[in-house]
C-alpha positions as a printed Julia matrix, in Angstrom:
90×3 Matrix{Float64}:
   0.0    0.0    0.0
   1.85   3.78  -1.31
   0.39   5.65   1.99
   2.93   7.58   1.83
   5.3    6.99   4.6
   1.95   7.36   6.85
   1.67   3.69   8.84
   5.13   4.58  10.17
   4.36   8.0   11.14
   4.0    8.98  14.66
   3.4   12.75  14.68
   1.71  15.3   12.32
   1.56  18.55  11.47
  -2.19  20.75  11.6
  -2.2   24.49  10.91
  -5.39  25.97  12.4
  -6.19  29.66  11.95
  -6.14  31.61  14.84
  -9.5   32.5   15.97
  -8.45  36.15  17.29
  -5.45  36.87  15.49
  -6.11  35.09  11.7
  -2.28  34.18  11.56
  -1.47  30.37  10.5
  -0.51  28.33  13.32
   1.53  25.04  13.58
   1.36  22.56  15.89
   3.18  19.06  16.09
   0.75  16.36  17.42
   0.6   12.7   17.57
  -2.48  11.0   15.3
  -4.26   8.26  14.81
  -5.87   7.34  11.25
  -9.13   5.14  10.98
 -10.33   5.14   7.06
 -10.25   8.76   5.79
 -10.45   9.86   9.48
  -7.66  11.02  11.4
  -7.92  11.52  14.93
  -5.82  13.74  17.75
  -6.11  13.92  21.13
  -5.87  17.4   23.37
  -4.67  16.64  26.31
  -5.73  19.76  27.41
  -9.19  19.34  25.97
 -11.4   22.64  24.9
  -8.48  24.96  26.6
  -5.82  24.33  23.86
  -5.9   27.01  21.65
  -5.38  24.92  18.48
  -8.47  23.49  19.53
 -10.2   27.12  20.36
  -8.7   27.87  16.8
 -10.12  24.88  15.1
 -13.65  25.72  16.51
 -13.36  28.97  15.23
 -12.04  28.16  11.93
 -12.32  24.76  11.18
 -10.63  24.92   7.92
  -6.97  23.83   8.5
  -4.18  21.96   7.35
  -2.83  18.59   7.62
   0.71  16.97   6.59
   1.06  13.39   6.91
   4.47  12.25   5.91
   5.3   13.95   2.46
   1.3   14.67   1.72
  -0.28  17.86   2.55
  -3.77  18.28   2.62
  -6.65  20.85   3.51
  -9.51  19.24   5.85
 -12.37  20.59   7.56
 -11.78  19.39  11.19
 -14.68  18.89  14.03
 -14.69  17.9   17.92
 -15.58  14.58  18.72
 -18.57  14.97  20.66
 -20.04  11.29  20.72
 -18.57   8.84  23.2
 -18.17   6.14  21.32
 -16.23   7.59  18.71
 -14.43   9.75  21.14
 -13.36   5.96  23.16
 -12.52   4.73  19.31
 -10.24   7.51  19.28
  -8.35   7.02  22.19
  -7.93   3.52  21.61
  -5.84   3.79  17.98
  -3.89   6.55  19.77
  -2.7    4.46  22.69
């Protein structure tokens, strides 16, 4: 499977827009992919700003490996999904 370089990644990149200032901002986080889903974890929940950002703008950007990519990004608000998610990240 060409993924790639993505199975062996640990970390990506997502640029959210920031919600007061409008400036691009990078983070380095680690992800999990299910499908066409990828999934990251706050560990600081709702007060990260990337996540305040992502709220506000959910529009951002996503490198995996050598592949950059535009996505629309949303909070996982059901349970289930949100205990799927922590599983494939652990």
């Amino acid at each position: 499977m060409n993924d790639g370089g993505r199975a062996d990644l640990d970390y990506c990149y997502v640029t959210t827009t920031g919600r007061r200032s409008g400036t691009p901002h990078t983070i380095e986080i680690w992800f999990a992919q299910q499908g066409d889903v990828v999934y990251l974890l706050s560990g600081g929940g709702d007060a990260n700003d990337w996540v305040k950002n992502l709220r506000a703008h959910p529009t951002v950007g996503l490198r995996l490996g050598d592949r950059d990519l535009i996505c629309r990004a949303r909070v996982v608000e059901d349970p289930e999904e949100d205990e799927l998610a922590r599983r494939l990240l652990m």
